[in-house]
C-alpha positions as CSV (number, residue, x, y, z in Angstrom):
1,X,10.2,-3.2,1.2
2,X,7.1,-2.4,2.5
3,X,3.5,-2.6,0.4
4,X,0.0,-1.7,0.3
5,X,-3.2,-3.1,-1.7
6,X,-5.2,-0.8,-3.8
7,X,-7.1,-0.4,-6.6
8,X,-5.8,0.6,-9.6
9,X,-7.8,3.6,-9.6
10,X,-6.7,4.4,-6.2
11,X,-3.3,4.1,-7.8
12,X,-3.6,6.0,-10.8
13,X,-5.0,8.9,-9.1
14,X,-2.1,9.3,-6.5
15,X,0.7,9.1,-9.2
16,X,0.5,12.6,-10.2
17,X,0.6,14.0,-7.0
18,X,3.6,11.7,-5.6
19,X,1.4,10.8,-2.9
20,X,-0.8,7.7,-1.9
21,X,-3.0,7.8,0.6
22,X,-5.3,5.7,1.9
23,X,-9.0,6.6,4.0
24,X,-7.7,4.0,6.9
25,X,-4.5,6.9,7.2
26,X,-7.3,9.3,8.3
27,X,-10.0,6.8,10.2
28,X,-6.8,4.8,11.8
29,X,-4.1,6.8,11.8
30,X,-2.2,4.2,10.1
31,X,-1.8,2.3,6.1
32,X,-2.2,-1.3,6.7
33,X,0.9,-2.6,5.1
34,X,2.3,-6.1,4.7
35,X,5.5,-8.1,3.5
36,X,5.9,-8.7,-0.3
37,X,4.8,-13.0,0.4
38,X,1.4,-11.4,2.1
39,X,1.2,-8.9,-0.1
40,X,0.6,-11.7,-3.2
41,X,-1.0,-13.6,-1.7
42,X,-3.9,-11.7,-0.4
43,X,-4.2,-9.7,-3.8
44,X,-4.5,-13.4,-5.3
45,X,-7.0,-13.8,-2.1
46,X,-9.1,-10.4,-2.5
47,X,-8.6,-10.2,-6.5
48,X,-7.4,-6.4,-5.6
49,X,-5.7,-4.9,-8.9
50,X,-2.1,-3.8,-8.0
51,X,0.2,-3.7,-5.0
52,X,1.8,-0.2,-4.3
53,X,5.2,0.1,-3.4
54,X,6.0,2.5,0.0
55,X,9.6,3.3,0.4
């Protein structure tokens, strides 16, 4: 499983689309993605709102 931090907001807004994507896709030419351990942890860390799920 891989997963992304965002904002709820962020979240919300790609739903009805089907697609999530982040401005660091477009600046980097990469999502900066992380294990589901990390993942926790740095939302605990950054008090982001939701983790998003990338299959």
């Amino acid at each position: 499983m891989i997963l992304h931090i965002t904002t709820r907001t962020a979240w919300q807004e790609a739903l009805p689309c089907g697609e999530y994507r982040t401005p660091s896709l477009e600046t980097e030419g990469f999502i900066h993605c992380s294990t589901p351990d990390y993942c926790l942890r740095a939302r605990r860390a950054a008090s982001a709102t939701s983790c998003a799920v990338r299959p």
